[in-house]
TORRO-852783 format. One line per 4 residues: number of its first residue (from 0); their letters; for each residue x negated, y negated, z negated of N, C-alpha, C. Coordinates in steps of 0.2 Angstrom, whole numbers. Last residue first. Example, Ala and Ser with C-alpha at 12.3 -4.5 7.8 and 13.67 -1.06 7.14 Angstrom:
% residues 2
1 = sa = -64:11:-35:-68:5:-36:-64:0:-39 ~ -66:28:-39:-62:22:-39:-66:16:-39
//
This chain:
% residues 186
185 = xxxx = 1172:-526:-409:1170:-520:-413:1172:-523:-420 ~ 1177:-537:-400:1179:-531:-403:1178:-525:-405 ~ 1169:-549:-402:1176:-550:-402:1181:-544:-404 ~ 1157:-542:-402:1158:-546:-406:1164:-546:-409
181 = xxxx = 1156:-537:-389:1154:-532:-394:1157:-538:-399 ~ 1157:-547:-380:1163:-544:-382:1162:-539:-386 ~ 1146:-552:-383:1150:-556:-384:1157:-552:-385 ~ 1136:-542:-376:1135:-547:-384:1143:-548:-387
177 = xxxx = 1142:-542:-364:1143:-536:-369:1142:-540:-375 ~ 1150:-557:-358:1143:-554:-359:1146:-547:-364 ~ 1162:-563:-349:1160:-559:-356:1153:-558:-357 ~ 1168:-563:-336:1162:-564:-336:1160:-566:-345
173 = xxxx = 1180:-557:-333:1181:-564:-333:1175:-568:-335 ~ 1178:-544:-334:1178:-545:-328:1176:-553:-326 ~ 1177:-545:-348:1172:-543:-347:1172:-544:-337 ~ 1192:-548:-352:1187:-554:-353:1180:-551:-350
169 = xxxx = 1198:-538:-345:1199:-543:-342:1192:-548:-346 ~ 1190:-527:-356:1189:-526:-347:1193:-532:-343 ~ 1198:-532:-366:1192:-530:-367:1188:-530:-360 ~ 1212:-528:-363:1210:-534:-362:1203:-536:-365
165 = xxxx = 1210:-515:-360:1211:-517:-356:1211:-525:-354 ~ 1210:-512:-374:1205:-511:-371:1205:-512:-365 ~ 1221:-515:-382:1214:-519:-381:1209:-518:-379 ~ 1228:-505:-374:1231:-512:-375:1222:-516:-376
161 = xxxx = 1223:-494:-380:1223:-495:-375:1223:-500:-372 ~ 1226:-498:-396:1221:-497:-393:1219:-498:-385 ~ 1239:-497:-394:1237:-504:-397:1230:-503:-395 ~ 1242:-483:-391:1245:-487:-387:1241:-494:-387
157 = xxxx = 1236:-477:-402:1233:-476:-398:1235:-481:-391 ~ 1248:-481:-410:1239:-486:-413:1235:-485:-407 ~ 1258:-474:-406:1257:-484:-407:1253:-485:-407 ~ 1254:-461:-406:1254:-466:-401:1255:-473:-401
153 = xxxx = 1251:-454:-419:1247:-457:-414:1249:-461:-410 ~ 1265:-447:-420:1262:-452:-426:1255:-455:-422 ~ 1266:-439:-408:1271:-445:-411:1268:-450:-415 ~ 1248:-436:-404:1254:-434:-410:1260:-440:-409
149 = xxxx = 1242:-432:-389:1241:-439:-394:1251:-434:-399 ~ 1240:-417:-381:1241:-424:-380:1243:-428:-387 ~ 1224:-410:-380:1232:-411:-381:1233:-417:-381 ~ 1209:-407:-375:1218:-407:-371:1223:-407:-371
145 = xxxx = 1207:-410:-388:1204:-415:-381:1207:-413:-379 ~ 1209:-397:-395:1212:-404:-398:1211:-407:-391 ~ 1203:-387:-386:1210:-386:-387:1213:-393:-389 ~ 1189:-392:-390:1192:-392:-382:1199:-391:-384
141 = xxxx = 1188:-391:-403:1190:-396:-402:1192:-398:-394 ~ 1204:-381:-413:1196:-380:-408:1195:-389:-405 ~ 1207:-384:-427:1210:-383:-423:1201:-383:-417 ~ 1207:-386:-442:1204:-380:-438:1205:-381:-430
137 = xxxx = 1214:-396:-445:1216:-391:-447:1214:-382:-442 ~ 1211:-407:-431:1214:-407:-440:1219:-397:-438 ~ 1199:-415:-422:1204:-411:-422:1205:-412:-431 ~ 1198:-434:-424:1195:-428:-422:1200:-421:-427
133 = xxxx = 1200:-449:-412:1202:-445:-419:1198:-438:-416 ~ 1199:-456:-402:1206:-451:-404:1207:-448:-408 ~ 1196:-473:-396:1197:-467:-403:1204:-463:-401 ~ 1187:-477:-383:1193:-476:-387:1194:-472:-392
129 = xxxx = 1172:-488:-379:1174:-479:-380:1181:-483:-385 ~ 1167:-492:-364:1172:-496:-369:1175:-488:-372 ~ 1149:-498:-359:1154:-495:-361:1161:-497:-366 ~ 1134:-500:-349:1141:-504:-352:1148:-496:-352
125 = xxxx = 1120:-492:-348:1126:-495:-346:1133:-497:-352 ~ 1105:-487:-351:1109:-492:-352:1115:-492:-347 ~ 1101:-474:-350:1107:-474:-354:1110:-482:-355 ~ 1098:-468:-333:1096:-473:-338:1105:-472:-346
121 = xxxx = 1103:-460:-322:1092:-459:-325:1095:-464:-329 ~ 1112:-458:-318:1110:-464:-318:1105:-467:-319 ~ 1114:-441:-319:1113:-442:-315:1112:-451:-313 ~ 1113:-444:-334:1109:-437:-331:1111:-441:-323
117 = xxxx = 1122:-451:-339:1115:-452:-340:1111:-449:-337 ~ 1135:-444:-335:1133:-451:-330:1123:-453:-334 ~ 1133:-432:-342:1132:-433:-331:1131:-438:-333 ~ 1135:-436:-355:1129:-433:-351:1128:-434:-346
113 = xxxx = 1147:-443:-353:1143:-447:-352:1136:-444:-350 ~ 1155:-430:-351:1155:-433:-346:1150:-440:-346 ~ 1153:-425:-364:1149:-421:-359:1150:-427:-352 ~ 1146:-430:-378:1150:-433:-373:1150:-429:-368
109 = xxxx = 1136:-432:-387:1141:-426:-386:1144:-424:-381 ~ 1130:-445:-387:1136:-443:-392:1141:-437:-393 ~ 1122:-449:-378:1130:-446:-376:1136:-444:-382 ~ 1116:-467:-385:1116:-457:-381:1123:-457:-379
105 = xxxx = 1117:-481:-374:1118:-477:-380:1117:-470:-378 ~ 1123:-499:-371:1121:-492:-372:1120:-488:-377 ~ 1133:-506:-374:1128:-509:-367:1124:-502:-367 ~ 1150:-505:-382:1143:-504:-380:1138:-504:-375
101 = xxxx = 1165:-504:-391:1160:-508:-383:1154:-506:-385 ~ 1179:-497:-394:1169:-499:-400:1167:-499:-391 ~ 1193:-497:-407:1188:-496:-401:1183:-500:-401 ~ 1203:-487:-414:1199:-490:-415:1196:-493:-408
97 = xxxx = 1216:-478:-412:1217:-485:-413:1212:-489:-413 ~ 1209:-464:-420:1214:-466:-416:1216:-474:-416 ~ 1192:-468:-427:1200:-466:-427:1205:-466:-421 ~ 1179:-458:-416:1182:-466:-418:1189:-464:-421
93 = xxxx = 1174:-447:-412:1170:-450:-419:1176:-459:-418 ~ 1178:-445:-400:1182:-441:-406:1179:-444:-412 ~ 1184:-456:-386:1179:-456:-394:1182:-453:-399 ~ 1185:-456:-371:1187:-456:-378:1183:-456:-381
89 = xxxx = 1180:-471:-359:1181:-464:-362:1184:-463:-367 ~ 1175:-482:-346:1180:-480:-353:1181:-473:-355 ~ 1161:-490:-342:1162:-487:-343:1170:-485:-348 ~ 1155:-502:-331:1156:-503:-336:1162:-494:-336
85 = xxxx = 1142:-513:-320:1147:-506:-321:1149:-504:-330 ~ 1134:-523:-318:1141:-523:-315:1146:-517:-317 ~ 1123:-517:-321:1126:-521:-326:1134:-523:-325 ~ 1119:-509:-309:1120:-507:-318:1123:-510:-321
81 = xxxx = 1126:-516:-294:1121:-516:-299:1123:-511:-307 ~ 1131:-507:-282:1134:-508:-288:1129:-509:-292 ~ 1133:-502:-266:1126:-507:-271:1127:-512:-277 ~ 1142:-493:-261:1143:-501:-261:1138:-505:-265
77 = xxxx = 1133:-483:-265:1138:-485:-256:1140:-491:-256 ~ 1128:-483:-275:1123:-483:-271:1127:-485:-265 ~ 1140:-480:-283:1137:-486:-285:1132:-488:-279 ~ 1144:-469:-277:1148:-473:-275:1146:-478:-277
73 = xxxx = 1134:-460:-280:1135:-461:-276:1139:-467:-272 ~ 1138:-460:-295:1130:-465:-294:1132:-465:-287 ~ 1151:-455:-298:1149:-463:-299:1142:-465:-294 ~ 1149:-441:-294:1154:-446:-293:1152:-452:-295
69 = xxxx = 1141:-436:-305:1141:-434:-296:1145:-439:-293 ~ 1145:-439:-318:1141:-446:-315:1140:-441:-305 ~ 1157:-431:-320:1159:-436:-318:1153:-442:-316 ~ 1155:-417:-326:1154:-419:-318:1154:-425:-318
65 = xxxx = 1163:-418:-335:1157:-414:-336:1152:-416:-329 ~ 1178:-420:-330:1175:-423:-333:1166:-422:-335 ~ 1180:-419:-312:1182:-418:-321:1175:-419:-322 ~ 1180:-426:-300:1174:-421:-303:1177:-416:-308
61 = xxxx = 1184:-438:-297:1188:-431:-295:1184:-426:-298 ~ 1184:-452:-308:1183:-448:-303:1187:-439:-303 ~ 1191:-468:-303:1194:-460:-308:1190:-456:-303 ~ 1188:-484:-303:1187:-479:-299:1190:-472:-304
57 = xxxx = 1192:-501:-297:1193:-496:-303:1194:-490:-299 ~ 1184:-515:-292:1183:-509:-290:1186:-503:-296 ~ 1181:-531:-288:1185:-526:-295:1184:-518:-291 ~ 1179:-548:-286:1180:-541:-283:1179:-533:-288
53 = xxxx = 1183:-560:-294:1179:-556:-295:1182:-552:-291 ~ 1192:-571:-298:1191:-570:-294:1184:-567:-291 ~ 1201:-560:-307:1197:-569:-309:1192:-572:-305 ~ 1199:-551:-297:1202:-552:-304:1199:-557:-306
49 = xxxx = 1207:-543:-283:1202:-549:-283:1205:-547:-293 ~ 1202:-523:-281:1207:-531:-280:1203:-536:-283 ~ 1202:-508:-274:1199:-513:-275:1204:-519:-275 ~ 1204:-488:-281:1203:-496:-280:1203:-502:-278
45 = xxxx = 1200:-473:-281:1199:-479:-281:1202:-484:-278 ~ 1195:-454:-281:1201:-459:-283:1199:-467:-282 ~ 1180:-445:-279:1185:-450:-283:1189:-454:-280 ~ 1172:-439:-270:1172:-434:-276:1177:-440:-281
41 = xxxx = 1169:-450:-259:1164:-446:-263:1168:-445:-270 ~ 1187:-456:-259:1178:-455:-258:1174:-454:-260 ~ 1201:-461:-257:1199:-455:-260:1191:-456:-254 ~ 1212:-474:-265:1207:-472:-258:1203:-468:-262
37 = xxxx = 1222:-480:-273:1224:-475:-266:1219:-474:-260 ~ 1223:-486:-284:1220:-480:-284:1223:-475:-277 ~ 1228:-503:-280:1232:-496:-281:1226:-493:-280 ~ 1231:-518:-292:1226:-512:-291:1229:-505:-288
33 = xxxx = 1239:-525:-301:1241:-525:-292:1236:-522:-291 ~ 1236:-528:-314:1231:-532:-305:1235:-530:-303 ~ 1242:-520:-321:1240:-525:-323:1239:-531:-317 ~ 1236:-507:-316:1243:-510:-313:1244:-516:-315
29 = xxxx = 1223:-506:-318:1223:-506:-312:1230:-509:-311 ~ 1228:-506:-333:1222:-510:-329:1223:-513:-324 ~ 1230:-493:-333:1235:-498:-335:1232:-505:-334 ~ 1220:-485:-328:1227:-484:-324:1231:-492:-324
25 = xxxx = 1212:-486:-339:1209:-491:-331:1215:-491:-327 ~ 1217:-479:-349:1216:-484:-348:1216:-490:-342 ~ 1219:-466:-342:1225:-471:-346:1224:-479:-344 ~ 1207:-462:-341:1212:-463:-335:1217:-467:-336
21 = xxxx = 1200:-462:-353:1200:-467:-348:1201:-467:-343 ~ 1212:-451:-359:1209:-461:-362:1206:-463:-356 ~ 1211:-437:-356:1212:-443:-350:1211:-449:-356 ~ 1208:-432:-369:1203:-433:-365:1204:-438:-357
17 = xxxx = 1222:-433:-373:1215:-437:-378:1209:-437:-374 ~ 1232:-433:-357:1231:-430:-364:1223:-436:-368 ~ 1241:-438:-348:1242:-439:-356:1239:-436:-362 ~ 1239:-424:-339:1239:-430:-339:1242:-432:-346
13 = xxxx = 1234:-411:-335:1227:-416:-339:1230:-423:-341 ~ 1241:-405:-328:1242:-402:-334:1238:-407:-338 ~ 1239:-414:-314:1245:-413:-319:1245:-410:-326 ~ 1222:-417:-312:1228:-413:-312:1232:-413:-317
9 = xxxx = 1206:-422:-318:1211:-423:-313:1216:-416:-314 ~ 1200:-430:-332:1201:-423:-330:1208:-423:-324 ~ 1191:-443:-334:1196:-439:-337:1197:-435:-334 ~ 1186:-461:-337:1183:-453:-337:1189:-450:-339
5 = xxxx = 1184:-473:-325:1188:-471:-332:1186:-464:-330 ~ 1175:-487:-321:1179:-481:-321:1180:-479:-325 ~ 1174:-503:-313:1178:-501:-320:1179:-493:-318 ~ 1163:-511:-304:1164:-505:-305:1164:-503:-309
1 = xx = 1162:-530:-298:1161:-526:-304:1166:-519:-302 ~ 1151:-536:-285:1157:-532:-287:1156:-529:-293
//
């Protein structure tokens, strides 16, 4: 079984903003499939449908974000989710808006939600698919920027981005190697 999660912040005031990106994501994903996020266990939202004829799992944890490996590794131990099978999406203030950048690993970058997942999966190898949001403009704090939502002038590229990060996560479900998808979209 392959386990797609998306990093973001549960509750209505969270929704649409720069730090949901991997809610966005996986959400549009999961609708893609016929995937409903209608099963609440261990500390997250999820999942399951057939996709290329591969068992799929897309999970949102309920932690927020800074929490968010308390929620995975448990779920990867209940259903015996190898590393490799798991595949990460979040934002990325160091990427433009519109960009997006696959990786098999890496530090946190700052990251507080990939801290938890390195902190609690003892390893930094895993599969990821960071989204750009750009980084704040004009002082602006960067917790304040994270929880706003994308400018008018932002959302086609972030829209486009989205878009190819969901067919980044079909060829990767469809049996991609990271090499390979690192290739096609970095």
């Amino acid at each position: 079984m392959k386990m797609i999660v998306g990093l973001g912040n549960i509750g209505p005031q969270y929704h649409g903003t720069r730090h949901n990106t991997g809610f966005i994501v996986v959400e549009e994903f999961a609708k893609e499939h016929g995937i409903k996020l209608d099963t609440r266990k261990m500390e997250a939202h999820y999942g399951t449908g057939m996709v290329e004829g591969e068992k799929v799992m897309v999970v949102e944890p309920t932690t927020f974000m800074n929490e968010s490996g308390r929620a995975v590794h448990p779920l990867m131990e209940y259903f015996n989710v190898d590393i490799d099978d798991l595949i990460i999406v979040y934002d990325d203030m160091d990427l433009p808006v519109g960009r997006v950048r696959l990786r098999d690993k890496g530090s946190a970058g700052g990251h507080n939600g990939i801290k938890s997942l390195i902190s609690h999966l003892s390893t930094k190898e895993f599969n990821r698919i960071k989204v750009g949001t750009g980084r704040p403009k004009n002082h602006q704090s960067v917790v304040d920027y994270v929880l706003s939502k994308f400018s008018p002038d932002d959302i086609p590229d972030f829209q486009a981005a989205s878009q190819q990060a969901v067919h980044a996560l079909n060829n990767w479900v469809g049996g991609m190697s990271m090499t390979e998808l690192e290739n096609k979209y970095n």
